[in-house]
C-alpha positions as CSV (number, residue, x, y, z in Angstrom):
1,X,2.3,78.1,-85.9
2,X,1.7,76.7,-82.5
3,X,2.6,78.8,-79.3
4,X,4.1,77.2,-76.2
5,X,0.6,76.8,-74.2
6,X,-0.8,75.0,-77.4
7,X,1.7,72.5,-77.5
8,X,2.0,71.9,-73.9
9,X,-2.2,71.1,-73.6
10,X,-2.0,68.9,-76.8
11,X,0.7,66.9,-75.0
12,X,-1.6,67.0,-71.3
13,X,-4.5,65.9,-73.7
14,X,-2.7,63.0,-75.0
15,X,-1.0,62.1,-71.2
16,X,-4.8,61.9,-70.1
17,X,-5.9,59.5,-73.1
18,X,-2.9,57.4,-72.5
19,X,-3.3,56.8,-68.6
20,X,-7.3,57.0,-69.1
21,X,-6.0,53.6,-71.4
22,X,-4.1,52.0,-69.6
23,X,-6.3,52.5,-66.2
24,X,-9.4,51.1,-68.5
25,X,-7.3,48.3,-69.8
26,X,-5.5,47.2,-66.4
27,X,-9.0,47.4,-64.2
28,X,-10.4,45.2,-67.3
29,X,-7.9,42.9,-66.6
30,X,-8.2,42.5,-63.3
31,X,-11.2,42.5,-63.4
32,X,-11.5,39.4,-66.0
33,X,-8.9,37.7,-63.8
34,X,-9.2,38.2,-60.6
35,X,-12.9,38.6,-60.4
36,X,-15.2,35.6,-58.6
37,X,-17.0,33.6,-61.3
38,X,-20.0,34.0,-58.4
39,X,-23.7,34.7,-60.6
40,X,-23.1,38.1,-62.9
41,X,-20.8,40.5,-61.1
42,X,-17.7,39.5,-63.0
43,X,-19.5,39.6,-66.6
44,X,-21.6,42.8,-65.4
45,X,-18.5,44.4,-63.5
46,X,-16.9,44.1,-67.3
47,X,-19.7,45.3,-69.4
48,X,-19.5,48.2,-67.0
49,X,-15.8,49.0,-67.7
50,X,-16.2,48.2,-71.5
51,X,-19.2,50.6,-72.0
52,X,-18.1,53.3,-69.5
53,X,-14.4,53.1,-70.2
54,X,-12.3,55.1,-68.6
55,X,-15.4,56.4,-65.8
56,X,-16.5,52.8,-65.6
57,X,-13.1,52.2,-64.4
58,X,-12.4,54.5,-62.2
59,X,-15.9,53.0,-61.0
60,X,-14.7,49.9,-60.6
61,X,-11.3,50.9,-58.8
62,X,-13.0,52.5,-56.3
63,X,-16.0,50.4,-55.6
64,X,-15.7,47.1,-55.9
65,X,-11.7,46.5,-55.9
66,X,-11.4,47.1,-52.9
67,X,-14.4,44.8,-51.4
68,X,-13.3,42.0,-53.9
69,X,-9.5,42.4,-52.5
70,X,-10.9,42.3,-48.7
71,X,-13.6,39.4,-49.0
72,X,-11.2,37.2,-51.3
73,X,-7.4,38.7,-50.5
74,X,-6.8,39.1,-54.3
C-alpha cells in the first residue's frame, strides 16, 4: 500500500515532531531553571515557549540563551 518515498517522509515527519519536542521541552526547562527570577522575563520567556512551542523555542535558543548564559555564566 505504501511506496518507499511514503514511508520514508512519514518517518522524517515524525523525526521532526520528536526533536521539535524535545527542543520545546529542554529550552522550557532551562528556561524555568536557569532563568533569573529578575521582574517578568522568566514567566514571559515561558509563556513565550508554551504558546509558540517549538518556534518559541527556537526563539528562545537563539535570543536570549545566549545573553542569559554570558550576563550570568549559566
Amino acid at each position: 500500500m505504501f511506496t518507499g518515498v511514503a514511508i520514508g517522509l512519514v518517518l522524517l515527519y515524525w523525526i521532526f515532531i520528536i526533536v521539535g519536542f524535545v527542543l520545546w521541552l529542554w529550552m522550557l526547562i532551562d528556561c524555568i531553571t536557569k532563568e533569573p527570577s529578575e521582574g517578568n522575563d522568566k514567566i514571559v520567556w515561558a509563556l513565550v515557549i508554551i504558546f509558540l512551542g517549538p518556534l518559541g523555542a527556537l526563539i528562545y535558543l537563539f535570543a536570549r540563551r545566549p545573553k542569559r548564559k554570558q550576563q550570568y555564566g549559566k
